[in-house]
C-alpha atoms as a printed R data frame, in Angstrom:
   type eleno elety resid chain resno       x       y       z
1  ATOM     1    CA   UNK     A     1   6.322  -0.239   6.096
2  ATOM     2    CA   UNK     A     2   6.100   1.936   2.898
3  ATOM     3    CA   UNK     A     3   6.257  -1.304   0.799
4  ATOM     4    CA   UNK     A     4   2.944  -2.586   2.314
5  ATOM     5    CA   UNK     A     5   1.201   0.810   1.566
6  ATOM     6    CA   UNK     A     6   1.607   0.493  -2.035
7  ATOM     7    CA   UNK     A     7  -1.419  -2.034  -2.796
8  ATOM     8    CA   UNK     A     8  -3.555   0.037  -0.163
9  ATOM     9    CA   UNK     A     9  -2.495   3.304  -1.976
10 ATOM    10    CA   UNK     A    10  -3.295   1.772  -5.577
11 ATOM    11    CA   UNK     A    11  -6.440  -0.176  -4.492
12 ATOM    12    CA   UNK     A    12  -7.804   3.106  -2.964
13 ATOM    13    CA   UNK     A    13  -7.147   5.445  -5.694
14 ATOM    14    CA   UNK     A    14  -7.402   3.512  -8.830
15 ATOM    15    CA   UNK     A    15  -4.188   4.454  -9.910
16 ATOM    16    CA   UNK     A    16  -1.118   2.272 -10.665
17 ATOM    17    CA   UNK     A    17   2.164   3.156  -9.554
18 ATOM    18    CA   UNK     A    18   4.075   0.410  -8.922
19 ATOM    19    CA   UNK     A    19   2.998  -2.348 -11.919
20 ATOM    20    CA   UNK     A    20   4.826  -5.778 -12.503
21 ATOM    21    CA   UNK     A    21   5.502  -4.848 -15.948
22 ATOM    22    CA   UNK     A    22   7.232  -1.946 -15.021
23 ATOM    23    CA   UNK     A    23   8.983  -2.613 -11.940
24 ATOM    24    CA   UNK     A    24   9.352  -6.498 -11.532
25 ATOM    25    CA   UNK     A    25  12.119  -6.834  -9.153
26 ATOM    26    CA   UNK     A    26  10.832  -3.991  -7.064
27 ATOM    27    CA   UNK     A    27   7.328  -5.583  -7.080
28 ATOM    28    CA   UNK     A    28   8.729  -9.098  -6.353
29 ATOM    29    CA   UNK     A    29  10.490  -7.584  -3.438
30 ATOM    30    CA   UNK     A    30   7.224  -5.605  -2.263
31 ATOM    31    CA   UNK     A    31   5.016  -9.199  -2.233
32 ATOM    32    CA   UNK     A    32   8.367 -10.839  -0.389
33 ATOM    33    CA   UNK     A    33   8.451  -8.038   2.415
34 ATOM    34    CA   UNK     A    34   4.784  -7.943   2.972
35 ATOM    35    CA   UNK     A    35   4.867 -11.958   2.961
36 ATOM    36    CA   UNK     A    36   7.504 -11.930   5.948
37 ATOM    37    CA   UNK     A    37   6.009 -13.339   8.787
38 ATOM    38    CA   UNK     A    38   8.117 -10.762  11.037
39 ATOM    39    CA   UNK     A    39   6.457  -7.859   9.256
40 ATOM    40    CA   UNK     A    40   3.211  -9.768   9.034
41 ATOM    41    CA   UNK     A    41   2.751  -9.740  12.894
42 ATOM    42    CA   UNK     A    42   3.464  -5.576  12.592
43 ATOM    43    CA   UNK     A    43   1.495  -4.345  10.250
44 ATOM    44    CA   UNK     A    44  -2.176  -3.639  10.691
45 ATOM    45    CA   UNK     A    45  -4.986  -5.727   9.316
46 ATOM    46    CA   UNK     A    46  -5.524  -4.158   5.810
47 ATOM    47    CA   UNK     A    47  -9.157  -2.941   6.162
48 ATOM    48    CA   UNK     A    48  -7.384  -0.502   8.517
49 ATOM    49    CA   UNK     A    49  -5.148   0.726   6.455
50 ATOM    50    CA   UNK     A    50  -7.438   0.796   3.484
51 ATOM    51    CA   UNK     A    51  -9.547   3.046   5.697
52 ATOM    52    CA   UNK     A    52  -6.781   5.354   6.480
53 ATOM    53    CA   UNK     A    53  -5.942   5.779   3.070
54 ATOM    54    CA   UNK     A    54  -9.177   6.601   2.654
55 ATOM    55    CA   UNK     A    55  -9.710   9.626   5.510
56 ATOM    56    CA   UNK     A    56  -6.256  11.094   5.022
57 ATOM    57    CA   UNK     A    57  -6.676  11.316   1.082
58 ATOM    58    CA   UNK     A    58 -10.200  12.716   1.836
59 ATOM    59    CA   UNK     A    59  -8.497  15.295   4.356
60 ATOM    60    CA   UNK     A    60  -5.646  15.860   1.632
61 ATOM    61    CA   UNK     A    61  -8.023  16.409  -1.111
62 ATOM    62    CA   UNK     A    62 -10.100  18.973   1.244
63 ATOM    63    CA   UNK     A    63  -7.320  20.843   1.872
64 ATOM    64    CA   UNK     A    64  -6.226  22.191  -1.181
């Protein structure tokens, strides 16, 4: 489940963590797992998550 967070995570925040120049294989892995039709059906439609990401960073960010 982590694995399919990481574009979410990056897309939301502008920041790159995971690139393919500096993690290939683990990258490669990432776009295999999140590819999987298993995993496909359990995961939730990506506008979701992207609006998670969004509220709990918001929440994060105003808690400090």
């Amino acid at each position: 489940m982590v694995a399919s967070w990481f574009g979410v995570m990056q897309e939301v925040t502008k920041v790159e963590l995971l690139t393919e120049e500096n993690f290939p294989i683990l990258c490669q892995w990432v776009g295999k797992f999140v590819d999987c039709p298993v995993v496909k059906e359990c995961l939730p439609p990506r506008e979701k998550m992207e609006e998670f990401t969004k509220v709990y960073l918001k929440d994060f960010i105003a808690s400090k």
